[in-house]
N, C-alpha and C positions, 0 to 999 in steps of 0.2 A: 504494500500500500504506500501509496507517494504522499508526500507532503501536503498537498493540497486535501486528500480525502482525509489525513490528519485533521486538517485544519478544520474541514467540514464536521465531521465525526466529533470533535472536540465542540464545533461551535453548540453542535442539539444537547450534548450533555449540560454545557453550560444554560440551552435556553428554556428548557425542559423548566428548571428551579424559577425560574424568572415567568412561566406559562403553563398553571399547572392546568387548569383549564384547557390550552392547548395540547397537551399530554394528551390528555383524555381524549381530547380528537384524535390524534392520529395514533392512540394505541400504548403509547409508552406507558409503561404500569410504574407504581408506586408514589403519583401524586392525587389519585382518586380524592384525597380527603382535606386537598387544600384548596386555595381560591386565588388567582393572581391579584398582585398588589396594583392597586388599581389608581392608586394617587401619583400627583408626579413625577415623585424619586422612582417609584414605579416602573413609568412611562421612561422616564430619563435612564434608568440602570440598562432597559430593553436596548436603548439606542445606543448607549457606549458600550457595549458588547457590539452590536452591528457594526460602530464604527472602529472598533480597534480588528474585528474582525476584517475588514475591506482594509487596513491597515495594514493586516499579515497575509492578506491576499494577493497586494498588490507587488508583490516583490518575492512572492512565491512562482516557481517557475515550473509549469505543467511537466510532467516526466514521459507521460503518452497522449495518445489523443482523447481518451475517455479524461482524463484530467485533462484538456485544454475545454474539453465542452464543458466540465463541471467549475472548472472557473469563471468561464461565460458565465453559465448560468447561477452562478452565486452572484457574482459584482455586477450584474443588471439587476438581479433581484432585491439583492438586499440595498446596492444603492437606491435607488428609485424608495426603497422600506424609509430611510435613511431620508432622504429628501422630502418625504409626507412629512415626516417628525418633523423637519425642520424648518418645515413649512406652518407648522401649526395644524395640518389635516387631522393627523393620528389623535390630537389631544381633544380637538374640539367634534369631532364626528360625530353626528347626533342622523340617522334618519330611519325610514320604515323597517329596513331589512339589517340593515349594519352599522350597530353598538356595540358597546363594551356591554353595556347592559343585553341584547339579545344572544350575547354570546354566554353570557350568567347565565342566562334564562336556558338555553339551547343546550349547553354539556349538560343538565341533568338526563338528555333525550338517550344519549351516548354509554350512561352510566350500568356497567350491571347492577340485577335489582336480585340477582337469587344468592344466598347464603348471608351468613352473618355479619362476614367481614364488606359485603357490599352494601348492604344496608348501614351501618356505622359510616362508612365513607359517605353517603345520602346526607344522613341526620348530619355528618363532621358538615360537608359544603350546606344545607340548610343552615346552622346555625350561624355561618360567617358570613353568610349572602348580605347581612343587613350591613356590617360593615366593610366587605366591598362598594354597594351601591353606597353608603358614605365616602368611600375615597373617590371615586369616580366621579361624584358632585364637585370636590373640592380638585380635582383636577380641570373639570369644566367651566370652573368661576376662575380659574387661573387663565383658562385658556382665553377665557373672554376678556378678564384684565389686560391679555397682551394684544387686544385686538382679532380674536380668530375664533366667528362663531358659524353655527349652522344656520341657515334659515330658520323662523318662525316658524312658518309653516309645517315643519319637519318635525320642530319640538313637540306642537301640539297633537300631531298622528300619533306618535310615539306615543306621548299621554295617553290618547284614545284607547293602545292596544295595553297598557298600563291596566287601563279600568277594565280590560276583557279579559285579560289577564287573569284578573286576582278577583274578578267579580263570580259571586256562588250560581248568577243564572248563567256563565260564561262559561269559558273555560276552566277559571278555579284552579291553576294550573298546581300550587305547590300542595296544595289540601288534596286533591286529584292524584298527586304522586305517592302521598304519604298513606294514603287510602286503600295501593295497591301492592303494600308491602308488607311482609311479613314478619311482623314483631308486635314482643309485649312487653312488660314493663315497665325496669328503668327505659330500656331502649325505646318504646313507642311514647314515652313520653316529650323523652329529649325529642322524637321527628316531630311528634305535632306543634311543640315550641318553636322547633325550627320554622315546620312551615308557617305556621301564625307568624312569624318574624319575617321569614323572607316574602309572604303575601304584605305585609306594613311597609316593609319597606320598596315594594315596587309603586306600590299605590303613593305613596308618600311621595316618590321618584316621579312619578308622574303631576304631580301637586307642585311639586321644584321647578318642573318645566313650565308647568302653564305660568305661574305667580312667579319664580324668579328667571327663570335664563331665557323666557321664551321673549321680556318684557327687550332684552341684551338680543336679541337674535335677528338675523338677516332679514330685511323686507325684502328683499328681491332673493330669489331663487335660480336664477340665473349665476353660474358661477365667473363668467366672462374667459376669455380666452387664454389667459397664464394659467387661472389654475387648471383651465378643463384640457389644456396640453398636458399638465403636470399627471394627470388624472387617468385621460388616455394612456399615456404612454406606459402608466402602471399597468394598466388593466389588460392592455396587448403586451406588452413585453416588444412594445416596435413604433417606432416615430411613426404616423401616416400625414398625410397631408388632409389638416380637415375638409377644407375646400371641395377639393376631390372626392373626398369621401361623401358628403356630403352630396354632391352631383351625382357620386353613384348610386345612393342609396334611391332615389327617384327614381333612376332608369332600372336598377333590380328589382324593385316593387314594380313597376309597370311591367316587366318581364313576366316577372311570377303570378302577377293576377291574369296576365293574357294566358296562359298556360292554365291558372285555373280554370277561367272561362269553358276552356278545350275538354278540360277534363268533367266539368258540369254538364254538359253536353250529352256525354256518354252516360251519366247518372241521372238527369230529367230532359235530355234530349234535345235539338236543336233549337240555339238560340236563348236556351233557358239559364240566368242569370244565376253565379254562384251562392246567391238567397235561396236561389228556388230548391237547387241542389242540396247544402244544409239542411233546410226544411224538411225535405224527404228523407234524407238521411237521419235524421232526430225523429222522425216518425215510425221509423223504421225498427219494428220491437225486436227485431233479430241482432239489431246493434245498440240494443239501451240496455244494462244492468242494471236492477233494484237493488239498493242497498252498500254501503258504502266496505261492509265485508267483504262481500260477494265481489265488489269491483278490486277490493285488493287483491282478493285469488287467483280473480283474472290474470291481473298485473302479472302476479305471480308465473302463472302459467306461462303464457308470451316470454316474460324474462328467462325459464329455464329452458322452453322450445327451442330460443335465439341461441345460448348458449351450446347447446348439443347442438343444434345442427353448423353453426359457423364453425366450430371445433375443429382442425382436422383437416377442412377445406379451405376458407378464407381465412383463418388466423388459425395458428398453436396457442390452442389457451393454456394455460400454468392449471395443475390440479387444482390449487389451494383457488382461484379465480371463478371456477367452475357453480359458486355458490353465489347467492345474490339471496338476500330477505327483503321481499318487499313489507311497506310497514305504514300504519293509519298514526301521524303523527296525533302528540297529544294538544296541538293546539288548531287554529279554526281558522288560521287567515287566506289559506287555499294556493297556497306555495308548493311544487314538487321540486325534491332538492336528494341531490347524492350525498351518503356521507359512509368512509372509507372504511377500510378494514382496522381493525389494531395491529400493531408491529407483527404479531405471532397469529395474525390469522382466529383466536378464540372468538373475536368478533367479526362477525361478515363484513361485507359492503352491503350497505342499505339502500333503497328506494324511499322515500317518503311521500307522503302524501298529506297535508295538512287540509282536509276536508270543512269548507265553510257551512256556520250552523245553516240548520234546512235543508242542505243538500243531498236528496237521497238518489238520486238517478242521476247515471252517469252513461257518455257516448260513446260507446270504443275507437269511433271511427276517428275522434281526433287524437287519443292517445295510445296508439298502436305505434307512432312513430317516439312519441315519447316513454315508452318502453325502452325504446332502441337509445333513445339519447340519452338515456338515465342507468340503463342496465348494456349491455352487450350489443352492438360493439362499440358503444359511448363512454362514458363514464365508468363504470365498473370493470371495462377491460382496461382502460387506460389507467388510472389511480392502483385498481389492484394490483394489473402486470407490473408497476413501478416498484409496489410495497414488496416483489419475491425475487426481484433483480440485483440480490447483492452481491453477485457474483461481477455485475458489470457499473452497478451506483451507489455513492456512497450511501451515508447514512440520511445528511440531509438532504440529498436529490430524492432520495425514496419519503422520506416521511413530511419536509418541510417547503418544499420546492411545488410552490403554485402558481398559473397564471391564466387568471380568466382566458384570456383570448386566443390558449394556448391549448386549455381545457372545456372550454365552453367552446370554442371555433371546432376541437375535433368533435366533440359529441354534435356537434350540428352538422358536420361534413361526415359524420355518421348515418344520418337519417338520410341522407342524399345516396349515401352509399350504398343503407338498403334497399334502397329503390334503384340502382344500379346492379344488385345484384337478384333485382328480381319479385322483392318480398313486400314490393308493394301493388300487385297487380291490379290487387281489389282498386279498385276507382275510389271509393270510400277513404279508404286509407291513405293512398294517393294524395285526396284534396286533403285531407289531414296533413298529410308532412308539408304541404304547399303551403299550406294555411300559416300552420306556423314559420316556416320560412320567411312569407310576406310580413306576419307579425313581427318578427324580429330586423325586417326589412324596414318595417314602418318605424322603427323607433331607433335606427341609424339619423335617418331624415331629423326625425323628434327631438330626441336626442341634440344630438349636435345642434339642429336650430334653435332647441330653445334658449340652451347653456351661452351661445354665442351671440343670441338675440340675432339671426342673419336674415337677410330679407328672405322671402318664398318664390322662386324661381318665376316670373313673365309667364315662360314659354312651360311651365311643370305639364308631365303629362296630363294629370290630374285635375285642370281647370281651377288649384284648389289656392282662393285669396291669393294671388297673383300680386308679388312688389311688396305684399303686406309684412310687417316683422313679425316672426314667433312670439307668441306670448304664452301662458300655461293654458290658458284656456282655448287658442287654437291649436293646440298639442292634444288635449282633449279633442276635438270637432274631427282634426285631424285622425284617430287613432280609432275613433268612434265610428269615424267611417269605410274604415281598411279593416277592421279587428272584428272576427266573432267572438269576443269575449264579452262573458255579461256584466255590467253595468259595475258590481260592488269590485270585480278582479280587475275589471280594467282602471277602476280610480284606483285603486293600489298599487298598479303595474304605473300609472300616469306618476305618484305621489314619489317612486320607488326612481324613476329614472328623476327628477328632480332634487332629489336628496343623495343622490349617486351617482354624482357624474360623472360620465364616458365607461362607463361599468355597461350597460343594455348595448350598445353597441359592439360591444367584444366579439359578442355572438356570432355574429351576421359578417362583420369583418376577419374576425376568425380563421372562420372560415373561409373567404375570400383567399386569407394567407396561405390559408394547407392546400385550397385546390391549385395553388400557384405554385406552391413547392412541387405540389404532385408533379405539374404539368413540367417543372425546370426539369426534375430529373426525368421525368422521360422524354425528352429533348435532348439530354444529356448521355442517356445511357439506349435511344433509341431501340431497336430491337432486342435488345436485353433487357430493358423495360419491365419487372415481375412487380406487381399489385401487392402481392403477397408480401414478397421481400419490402418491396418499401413499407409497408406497413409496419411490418417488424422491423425493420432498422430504425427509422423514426419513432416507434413509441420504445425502442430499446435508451433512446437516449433521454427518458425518463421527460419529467415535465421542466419548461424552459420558455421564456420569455421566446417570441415568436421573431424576433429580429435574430437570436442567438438560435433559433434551430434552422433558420435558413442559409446561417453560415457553418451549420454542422451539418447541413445536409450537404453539401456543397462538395466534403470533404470525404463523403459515401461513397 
């Protein structure tokens, strides 16, 4: 082992004490029972590790090629970590999806619940939950003293899901978990204290935001163009040109809804409008499941279908990969999200589903391709084959090394894939992957225009306020009109790319970057050209900023 994966190897030992909440994400065992320090020496101990680390990187000298990519991808990564801090981003971050506080709330999800010693580590992180969310106030009235807050608006959502939170006709979330665990005495004593303290103090945390930080917080939502550079470039792992980007995301949505169109066609016949198609297709009892169990099994089912049969022919899956649990998160705001295996594989890769109250019928037709992007060959082949690659990544390529545009662009150039290799024939399913395609098309455009405040293209195909400047509420009209998504997910998805900026666009750009790699190297390696192989070469070089895997493909 070279220097470099020293250095790696040493930094997770080190960040591991510093995250124990992130441990528990990605599997490291023995900080189940603590909480990270959440006030600024906190935040500040985090960043002088990252910068003495880029310190002893920079003068570290790769030994092979697998260390030349893993130094790439450490000093894009951790610089850019390194530059939020220093920016103010990291300390004052408040919005729908991503807090210090949803990340408290979210490792309980993660947590084993069966045996003694897992339950103690519950009740230990209950009881300290109340004095994290104290440090974490006292790091975001610092952050606003120096000038660097989130929007208002962002505060106050937050709040909202605060009170959904911890409300008993709601979610109920810490009373709910303490509920479905198994203990008595001293021990259920201490959990139910826990949770009555850690439900006070969310609600309380929601109280701070509306009366105190919200009063400090951004009227405009809009991040203007420094920061939403500083933002993108995080979340691809790749400078793009907005401009461009922007231009293109208009003409890829017009692509893909004319292509929808085609495919509507075939499903309510000619001339008949992608409504009409929908409609029928939701009418349609062969493609509606009751019950939000039932639609997990489903899930189920599909994810382990995918798995056997790509096995063997398009991808060599790893044994330990072969496993996927689909899972009914315990909260309601209607989010589907991947989350990885532990170091040692005892805990899968999960599917989630966080099913919004009332919703008891669901449509397969649009989430067949979101199987694929969530479980096999999206997200669960890539994150997992990273976690059993230690023969070829270090420690922190396999467990710490992430990046949207890197991992959200291949699980999207996934669902493309599968329709490439055939597994989308049903027309159904089809307008499914299209659909969202265009969704996350649509909010390239969104995105960017509203953060940058930019005019709306004269000539747009779309006829749609022409010359006019983005505002939230044309990002709405806009989103409302490209999106079958109903009304409560799409204002959360609208709420989400405003308090996240250049994050929703990852997707869709992403992707744009992996189908361009594809296309270099087989321009490069012409009739040698294997699908196969590049596939596995590229996800052999684990997860990486997407500027840093097109210069390590380069060298394939």
């Amino acid at each position: 082992m070279g220097r470099i994966d020293d250095l790696a190897n040493r930094y997770v030992d080190e960040w591991a004490p510093l995250n124990p909440a992130g441990a528990t994400y990605v599997g490291i065992p023995g900080y189940d029972d603590q909480l990270d320090d959440l006030s600024p020496d906190g935040f500040a101990a985090q960043a002088e590790l990252t910068r003495r680390t880029l310190r002893e990187l920079d003068v570290a000298e790769p030994e092979t090629e697998a260390e030349r990519v893993a130094k790439d991808a450490m000093a894009e990564r951790l610089g850019l970590e390194l530059a939020r801090y220093d920016a103010g981003e990291a300390t004052s971050e408040i919005n729908v999806i991503a807090s210090a506080l949803h990340g408290l709330r979210q490792v309980f999800d993660l947590m084993p619940t069966r045996g003694e010693e897992a339950v103690r580590n519950i009740s230990a992180r209950l009881n300290q939950f109340s004095r994290a969310v104290e440090q974490y106030k006292t790091t975001l009235r610092a952050a606003a003293d120096a000038g660097h807050v989130s929007p208002r608006a962002q505060m106050l959502e937050v709040a909202k899901q605060c009170d959904i939170w911890t409300d008993t006709d709601g979610d109920n979330f810490f009373h709910g978990l303490v509920d479905r665990l198994d203990a008595d005495g001293a021990l259920a004593s201490d959990l139910r204290r826990g949770a009555a303290a850690a439900t006070a103090a969310t609600a309380q945390f929601g109280q701070f935001l509306r009366d105190e930080l919200a009063p400090r917080g951004r009227e405009k939502q809009a991040a203007g163009r420094e920061r939403y550079q500083l933002a993108s470039q995080y979340f691809l792992g790749a400078k793009v040109d907005l401009d461009e980007t922007y231009a293109w995301g208009f003409a890829e949505l017009a692509r893909l809804e004319s292509e929808m169109r085609a495919v509507a066609a075939r499903i309510v016949g000619s001339g008949a409008s992608i409504d009409d198609a929908v409609a029928a297709l939701d009418a349609d009892p062969a493609r509606n499941i009751q019950g939000k169990e039932a639609f997990r099994d489903w899930m189920q089912a599909l994810a382990d279908k995918a798995i056997a049969e790509l096995h063997g022919t398009h991808f060599d899956i790893p044994e330990q990969v072969r496993r996927i649990e689909c899972c009914l998160a315990p909260t309601s705001d209607g989010g589907i999200y991947y989350t990885g295996p532990s170091e040692d594989f005892s805990r899968p890769g999960r599917m989630w589903w966080a099913v919004p109250q009332g919703i008891t019928e669901f449509s397969t037709w649009r989430e067949v391709t979101t199987v694929y992007h969530e479980g096999v060959p999206g997200h669960h082949l890539q994150v997992a084959q990273t976690q059993v690659r230690a023969e070829l990544l270090n420690r922190w390529q396999r467990l710490l090394c992430w990046c949207s545009g890197h991992g959200e662009g291949w699980a999207l150039y996934s669902e493309r894939l599968m329709d490439e290799l055939g597994y989308l024939e049903d027309p159904g399913d089809k307008l499914g992957m299209l659909d969202g395609q265009a969704f996350r098309a649509a909010r390239v455009i969104v995105d960017i225009g509203m953060h940058l405040e930019l005019e709306i293209p004269r000539d747009n195909p779309f006829g749609f306020h022409p010359g006019e400047r983005w505002t939230p509420e044309l990002g709405w009209e806009f989103m409302r009109a490209h999106c079958r998504v109903p009304d409560e997910n799409l204002r959360f998805e609208l709420n989400r790319y405003l308090g996240w900026p250049g994050q929703a666009p990852s997707y869709k750009v992403g992707e744009r970057i992996w189908l361009q790699a594809r296309e270099d190297a087989r321009a490069r390696k012409g009739s040698a050209f294997d699908l196969k192989e590049f596939h596995r070469d590229a996800l052999n070089l684990g997860a990486l900023g997407l500027d840093p895997l097109k210069s390590a493909l380069t060298r394939i």
